[in-house]
N, C-alpha and C positions, 0 to 999 in steps of 0.2 A: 504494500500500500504506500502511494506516495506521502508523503512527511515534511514538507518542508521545514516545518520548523525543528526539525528533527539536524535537517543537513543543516542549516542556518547554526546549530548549538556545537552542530561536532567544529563545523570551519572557524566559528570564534572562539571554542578550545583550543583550534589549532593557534592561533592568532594570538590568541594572552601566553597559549605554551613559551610564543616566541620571542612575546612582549620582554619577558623576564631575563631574555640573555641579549638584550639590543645592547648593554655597553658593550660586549663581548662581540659581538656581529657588527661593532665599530671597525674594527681590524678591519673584515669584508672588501668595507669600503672606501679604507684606504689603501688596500693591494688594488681593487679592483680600478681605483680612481686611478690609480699609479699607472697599471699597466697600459689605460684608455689614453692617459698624456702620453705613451710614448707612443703607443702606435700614433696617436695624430700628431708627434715632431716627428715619426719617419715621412708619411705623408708630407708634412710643411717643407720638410725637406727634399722629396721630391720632386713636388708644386716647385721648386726654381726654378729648374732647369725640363720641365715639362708640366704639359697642357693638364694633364690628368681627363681627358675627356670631355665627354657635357659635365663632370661634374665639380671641373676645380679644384683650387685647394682648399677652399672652404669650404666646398660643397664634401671633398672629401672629409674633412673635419668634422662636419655633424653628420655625416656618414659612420664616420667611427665610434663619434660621441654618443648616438643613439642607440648603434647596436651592443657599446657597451652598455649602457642602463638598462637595453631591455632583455640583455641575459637573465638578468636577475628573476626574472617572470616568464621567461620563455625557455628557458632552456636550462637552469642551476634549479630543478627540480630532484624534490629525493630521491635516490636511486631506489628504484623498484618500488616506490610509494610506501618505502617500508615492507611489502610483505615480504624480501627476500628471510629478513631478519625473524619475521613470522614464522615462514616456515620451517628455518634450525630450531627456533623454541617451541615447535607444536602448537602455539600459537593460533596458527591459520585453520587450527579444526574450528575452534569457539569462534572465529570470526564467520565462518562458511555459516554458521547455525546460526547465527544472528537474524532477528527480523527483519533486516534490511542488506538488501542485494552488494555483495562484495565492493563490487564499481562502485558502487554513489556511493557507499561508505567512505570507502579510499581517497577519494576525489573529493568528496567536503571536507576532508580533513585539508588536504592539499591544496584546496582553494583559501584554506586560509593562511595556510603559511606563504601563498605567493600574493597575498593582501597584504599580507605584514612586509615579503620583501619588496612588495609596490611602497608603500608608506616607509617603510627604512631604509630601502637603499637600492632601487630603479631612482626615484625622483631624487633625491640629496647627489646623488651622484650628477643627474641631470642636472640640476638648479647649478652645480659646481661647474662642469663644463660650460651652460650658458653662457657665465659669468665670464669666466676664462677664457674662451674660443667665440664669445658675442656670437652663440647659437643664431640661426634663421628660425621665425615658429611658422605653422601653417599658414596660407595667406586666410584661409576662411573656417567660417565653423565646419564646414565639411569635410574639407579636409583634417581637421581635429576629428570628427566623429570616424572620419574611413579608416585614422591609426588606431583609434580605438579601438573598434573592431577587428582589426588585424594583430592587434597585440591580444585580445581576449578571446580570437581564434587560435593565435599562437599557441596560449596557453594552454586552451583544453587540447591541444595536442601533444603538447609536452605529455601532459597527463596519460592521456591515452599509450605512447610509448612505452612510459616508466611503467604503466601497469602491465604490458605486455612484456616486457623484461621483467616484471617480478614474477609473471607469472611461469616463464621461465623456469624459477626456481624448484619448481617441484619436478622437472627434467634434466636437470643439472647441478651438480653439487656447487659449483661456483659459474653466478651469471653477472659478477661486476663485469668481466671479461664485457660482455654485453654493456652496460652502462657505461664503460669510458667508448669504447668503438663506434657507439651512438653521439658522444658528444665529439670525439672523430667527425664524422660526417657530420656533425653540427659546424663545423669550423670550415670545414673542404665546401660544402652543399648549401649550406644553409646563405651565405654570403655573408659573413664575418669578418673576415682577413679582407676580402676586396668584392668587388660587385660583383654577380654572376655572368653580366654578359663579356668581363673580361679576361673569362677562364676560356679552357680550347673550347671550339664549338662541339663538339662530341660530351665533353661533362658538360657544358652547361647545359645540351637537350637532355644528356641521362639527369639529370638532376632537376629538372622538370618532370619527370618520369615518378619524381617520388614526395614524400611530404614537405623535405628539408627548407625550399624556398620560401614555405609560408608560415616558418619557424622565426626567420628576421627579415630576408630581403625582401618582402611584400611590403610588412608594417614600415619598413625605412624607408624604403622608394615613395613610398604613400604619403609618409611624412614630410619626406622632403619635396614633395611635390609633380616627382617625374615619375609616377607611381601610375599602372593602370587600375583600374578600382575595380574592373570584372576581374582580376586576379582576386577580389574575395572570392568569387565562386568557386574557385579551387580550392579557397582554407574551408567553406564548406563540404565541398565533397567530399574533400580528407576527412575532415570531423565525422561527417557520416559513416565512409568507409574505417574507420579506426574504431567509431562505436560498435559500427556491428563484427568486428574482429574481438574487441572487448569481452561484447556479452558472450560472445562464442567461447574464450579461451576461458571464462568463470565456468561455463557449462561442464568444458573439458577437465578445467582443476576439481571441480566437485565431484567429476566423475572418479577420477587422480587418486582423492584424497579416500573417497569411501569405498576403492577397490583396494585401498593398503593400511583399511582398517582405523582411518583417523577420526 
């Protein structure tokens, strides 16, 4: 039975969980600020002595500045949503029995820890680059609401991911292996290090072929304005295709778990 206020109670569990180590998750965001300035003075660097495309050297700068803040919510999700860790402790029996469906279980919790790292350290990080690199913002509200969207497609895919590598875990005794090779291709695919269209033309059509682009180079492009906005229909389709892989692999762990007696 659906519960909203059920998921609303576990995601702000997840959220005060977090609240309580924010001086601690201060580090976070001064490596992560750290490492955002250097890649945008490789870039400025660059920018001298070449054009860097349509997009500049500024434009490459809030290129850089953006996809680092929105790691933080796209992509620096827990590994396996937690159930790898479930399933070494037995754990994931009592969870499977619960009155509410594995997925939205996992996933409210997970939505609030990536509320907390929106409010602790996507935006401080952002509001810091602004400042520093005299950020471009959208020209209009729409284009604010298309990054929105792109960022809050991003994310339920993350999610869907991490639960698909945790669930993993009842097929393998170690699936980090999985969770860093995923953030792999978050770097290579996703468009992080540099734009997609200026990878070889073969990765960047395979990498249209798969979720990674509408992980950051949608919401960024979009931001910055030289974004096509029917590329949401893609973070669509994935969202759908990812949920229904989802509820399939719960069906399959519950099968998993009550043929080996859990």
């Amino acid at each position: 039975m659906f519960n909203p206020g059920l998921y609303f109670t576990l995601a702000s569990k997840a959220y005060a969980r977090n609240v309580q180590y924010r001086g601690a998750h201060l580090v976070h965001n001064i490596a992560s600020a750290m490492f955002g300035f250097m890649y945008a003075c490789i870039w400025i660097g660059l920018g001298r002595d070449h054009s860097l495309g349509t997009y500049g050297t500024q434009g490459m700068v809030a290129y850089i500045a953006f996809t680092q803040s929105a790691l933080w919510v796209t992509s620096f999700i827990t590994n396996g949503l937690g159930i790898p860790q479930s399933v070494r402790t037995g754990q994931i029996a009592l969870d499977l029995m619960r009155p509410i469906h594995l997925f939205t279980h996992m996933m409210s919790k997970e939505w609030g820890q990536i509320a907390y790292q929106l409010v602790y350290k996507s935006i401080p990080i952002y509001l810091l680059y602004f400042f520093v690199f005299s950020l471009p913002v959208p020209g209009d509200g729409a284009a604010v609401l298309f990054t929105a969207a792109g960022l809050l497609g991003a994310s339920y895919l993350s999610i869907c991911i991490n639960y698909l590598i945790g669930v993993s875990a009842l097929w393998t005794t170690e699936s980090s292996w999985l969770y860093w090779g995923h953030h792999a291709l978050v770097n290579l695919l996703a468009g992080f290090f540099i734009p997609l269209e200026w990878l070889p033309g073969w990765l960047e059509s395979f990498a249209w072929f798969t979720p990674y682009p509408y992980l950051l180079y949608v919401p960024t492009t979009l931001y910055l304005g030289n974004g096509d906005v029917f590329a949401l229909g893609g973070t669509v389709f994935w969202c759908a295709l990812m949920t229904l892989l989802c509820l399939l692999a719960t069906r399959m762990m519950r099968r998993k778990v009550e043929v080996q007696g859990g």
